[in-house]
Short mmCIF file of the C-alpha atoms (twelve columns), coordinates in Angstrom:
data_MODEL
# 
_entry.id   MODEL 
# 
loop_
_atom_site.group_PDB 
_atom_site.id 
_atom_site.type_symbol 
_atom_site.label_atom_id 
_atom_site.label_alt_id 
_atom_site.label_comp_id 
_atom_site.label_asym_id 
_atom_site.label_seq_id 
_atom_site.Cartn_x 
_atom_site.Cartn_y 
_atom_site.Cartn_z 
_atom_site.pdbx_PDB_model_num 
ATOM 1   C CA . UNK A 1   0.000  0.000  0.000   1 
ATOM 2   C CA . UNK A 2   1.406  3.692  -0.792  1 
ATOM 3   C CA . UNK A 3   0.008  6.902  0.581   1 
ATOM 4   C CA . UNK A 4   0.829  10.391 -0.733  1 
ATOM 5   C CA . UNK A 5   2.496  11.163 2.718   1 
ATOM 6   C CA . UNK A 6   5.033  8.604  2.083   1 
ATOM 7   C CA . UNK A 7   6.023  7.969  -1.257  1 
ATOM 8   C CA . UNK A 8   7.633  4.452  -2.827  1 
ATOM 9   C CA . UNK A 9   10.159 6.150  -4.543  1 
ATOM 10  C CA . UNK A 10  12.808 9.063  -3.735  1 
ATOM 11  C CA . UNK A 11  13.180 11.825 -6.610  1 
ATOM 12  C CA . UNK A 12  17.039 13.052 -5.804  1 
ATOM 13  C CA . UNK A 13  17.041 16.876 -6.514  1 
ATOM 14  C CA . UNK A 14  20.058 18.938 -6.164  1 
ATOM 15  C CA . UNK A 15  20.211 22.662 -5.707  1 
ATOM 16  C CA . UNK A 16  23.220 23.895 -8.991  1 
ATOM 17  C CA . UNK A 17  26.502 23.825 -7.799  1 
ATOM 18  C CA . UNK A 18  28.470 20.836 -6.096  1 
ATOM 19  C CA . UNK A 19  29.116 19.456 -2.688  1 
ATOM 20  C CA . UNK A 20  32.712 19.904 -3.466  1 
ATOM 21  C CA . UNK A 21  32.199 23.743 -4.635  1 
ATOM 22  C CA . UNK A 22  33.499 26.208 -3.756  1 
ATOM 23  C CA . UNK A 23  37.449 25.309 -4.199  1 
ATOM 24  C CA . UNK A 24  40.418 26.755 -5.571  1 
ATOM 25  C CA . UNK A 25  43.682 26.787 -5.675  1 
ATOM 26  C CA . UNK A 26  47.078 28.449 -7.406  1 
ATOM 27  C CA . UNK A 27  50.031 26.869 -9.208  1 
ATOM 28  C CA . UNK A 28  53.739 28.854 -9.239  1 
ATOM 29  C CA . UNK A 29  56.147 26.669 -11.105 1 
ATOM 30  C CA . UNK A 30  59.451 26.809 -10.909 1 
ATOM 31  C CA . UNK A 31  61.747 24.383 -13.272 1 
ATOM 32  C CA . UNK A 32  65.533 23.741 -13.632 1 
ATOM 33  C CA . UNK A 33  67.001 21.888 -16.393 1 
ATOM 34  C CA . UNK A 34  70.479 20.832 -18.232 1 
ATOM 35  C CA . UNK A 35  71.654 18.724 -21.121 1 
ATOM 36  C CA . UNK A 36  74.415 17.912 -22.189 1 
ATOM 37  C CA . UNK A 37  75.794 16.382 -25.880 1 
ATOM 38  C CA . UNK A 38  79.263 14.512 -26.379 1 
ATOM 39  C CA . UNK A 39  80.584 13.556 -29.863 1 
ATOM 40  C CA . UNK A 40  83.053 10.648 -29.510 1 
ATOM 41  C CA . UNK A 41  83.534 8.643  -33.022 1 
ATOM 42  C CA . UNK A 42  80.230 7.294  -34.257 1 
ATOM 43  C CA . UNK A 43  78.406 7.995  -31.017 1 
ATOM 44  C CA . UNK A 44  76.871 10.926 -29.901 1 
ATOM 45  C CA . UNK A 45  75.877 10.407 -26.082 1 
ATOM 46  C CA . UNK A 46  73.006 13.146 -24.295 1 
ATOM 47  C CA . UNK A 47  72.210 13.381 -20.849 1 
ATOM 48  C CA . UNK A 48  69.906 15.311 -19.636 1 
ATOM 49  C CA . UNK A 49  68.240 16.476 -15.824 1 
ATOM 50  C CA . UNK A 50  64.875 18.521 -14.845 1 
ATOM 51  C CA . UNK A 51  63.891 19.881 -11.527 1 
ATOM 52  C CA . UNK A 52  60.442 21.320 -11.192 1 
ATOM 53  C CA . UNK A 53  59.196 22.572 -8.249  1 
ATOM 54  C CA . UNK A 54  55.048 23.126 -7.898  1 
ATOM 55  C CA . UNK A 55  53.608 25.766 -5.430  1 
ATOM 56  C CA . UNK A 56  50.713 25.382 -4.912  1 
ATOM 57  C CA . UNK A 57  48.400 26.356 -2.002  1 
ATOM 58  C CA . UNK A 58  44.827 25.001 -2.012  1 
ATOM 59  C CA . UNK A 59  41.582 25.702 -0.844  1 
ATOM 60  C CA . UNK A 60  39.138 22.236 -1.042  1 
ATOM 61  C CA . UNK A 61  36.582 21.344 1.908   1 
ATOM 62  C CA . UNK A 62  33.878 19.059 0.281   1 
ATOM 63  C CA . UNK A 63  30.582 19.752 2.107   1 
ATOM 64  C CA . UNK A 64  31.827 23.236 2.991   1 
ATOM 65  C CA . UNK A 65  28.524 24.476 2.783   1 
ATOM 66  C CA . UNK A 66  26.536 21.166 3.907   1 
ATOM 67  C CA . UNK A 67  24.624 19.001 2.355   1 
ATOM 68  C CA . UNK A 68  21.010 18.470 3.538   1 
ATOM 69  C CA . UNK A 69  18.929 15.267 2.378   1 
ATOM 70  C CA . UNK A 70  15.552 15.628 2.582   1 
ATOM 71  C CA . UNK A 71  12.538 12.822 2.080   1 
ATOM 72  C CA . UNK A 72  10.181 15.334 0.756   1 
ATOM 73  C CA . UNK A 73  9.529  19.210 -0.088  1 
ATOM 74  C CA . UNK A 74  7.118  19.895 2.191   1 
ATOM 75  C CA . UNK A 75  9.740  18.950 5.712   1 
ATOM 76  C CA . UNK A 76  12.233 21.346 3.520   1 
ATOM 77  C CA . UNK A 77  9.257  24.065 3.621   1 
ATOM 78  C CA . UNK A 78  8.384  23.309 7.013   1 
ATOM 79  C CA . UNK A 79  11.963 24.118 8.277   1 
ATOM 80  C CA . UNK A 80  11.959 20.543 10.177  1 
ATOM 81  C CA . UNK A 81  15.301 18.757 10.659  1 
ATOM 82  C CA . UNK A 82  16.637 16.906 7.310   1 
ATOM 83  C CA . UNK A 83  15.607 13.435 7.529   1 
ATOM 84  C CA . UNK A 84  16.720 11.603 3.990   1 
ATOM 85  C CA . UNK A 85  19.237 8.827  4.081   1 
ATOM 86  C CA . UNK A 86  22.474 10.696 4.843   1 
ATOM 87  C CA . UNK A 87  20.604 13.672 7.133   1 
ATOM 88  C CA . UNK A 88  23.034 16.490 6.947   1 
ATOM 89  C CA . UNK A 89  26.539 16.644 6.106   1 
ATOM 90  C CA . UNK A 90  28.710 19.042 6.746   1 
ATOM 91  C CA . UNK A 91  32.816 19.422 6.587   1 
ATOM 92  C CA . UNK A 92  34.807 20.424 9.084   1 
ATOM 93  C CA . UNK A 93  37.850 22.408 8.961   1 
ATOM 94  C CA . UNK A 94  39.390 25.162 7.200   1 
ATOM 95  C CA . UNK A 95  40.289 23.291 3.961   1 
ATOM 96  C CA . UNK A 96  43.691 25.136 3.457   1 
ATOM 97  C CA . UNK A 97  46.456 22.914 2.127   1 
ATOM 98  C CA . UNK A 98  49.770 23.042 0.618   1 
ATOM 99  C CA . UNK A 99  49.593 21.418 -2.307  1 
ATOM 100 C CA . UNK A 100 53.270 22.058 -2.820  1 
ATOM 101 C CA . UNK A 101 55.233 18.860 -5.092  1 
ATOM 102 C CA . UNK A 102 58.678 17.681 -6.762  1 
ATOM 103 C CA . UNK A 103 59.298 16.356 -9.990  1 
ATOM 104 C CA . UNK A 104 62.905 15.141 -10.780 1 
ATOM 105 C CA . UNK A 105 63.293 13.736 -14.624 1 
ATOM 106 C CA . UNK A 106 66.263 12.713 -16.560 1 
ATOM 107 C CA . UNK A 107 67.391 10.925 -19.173 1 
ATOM 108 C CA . UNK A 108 70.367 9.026  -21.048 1 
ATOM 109 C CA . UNK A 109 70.148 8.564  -24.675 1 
ATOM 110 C CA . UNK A 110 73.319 7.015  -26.761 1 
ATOM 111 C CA . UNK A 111 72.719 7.585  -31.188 1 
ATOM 112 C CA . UNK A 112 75.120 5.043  -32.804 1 
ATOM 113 C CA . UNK A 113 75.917 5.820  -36.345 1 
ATOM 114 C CA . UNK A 114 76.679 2.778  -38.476 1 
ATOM 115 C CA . UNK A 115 79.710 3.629  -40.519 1 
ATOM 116 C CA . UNK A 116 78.150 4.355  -44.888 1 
# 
């Protein structure tokens, strides 16, 4: 048996944005590299190195601004508490990070030249 004041189904609605919004963050990077070439005979050897260095500070708290789950309009209307499978969410903390990282690359590379 179903009755209007509780429904078989559950319509999921979502308000536009994300859980996850807002966020940002900004990227400095910062890169060192070298290579080098020898000529010996038929072989010509290159090395090569690369530093980069990624600043980034970040600003991601998913559920910043909550996340309420309703089971119908009318408790939304009524201002009651949310009552829907997860209730309401909400993150805590500031979100701030450093999303500072490394990258170290090289390479060896040997080109043989077969005599004409």
């Amino acid at each position: 048996m179903c009755d209007a004041s509780h429904p078989a189904w559950v319509e999921k609605r979502q308000a536009p944005g994300t859980g996850n919004s807002p966020q940002s963050y900004t990227q400095n990077n910062y890169q060192f590299l070298d290579n080098i070439t020898i000529v010996r005979g038929a072989h010509v050897f290159k090395f090569g190195t690369e530093w980069r260095h990624w600043i980034a500070p970040t600003d991601f708290l998913p559920r910043s601004r909550g996340e309420w789950d309703y089971t119908s309009l009318q408790t939304l209307i009524d201002d009651r508490v949310p009552d829907g499978f997860n209730g309401a969410l909400r993150g805590a903390g500031s979100g701030t990070f450093s999303g500072n990282q490394d990258g170290i690359y090289w390479f060896v590379q040997d080109d043989w030249k077969v005599a004409p």
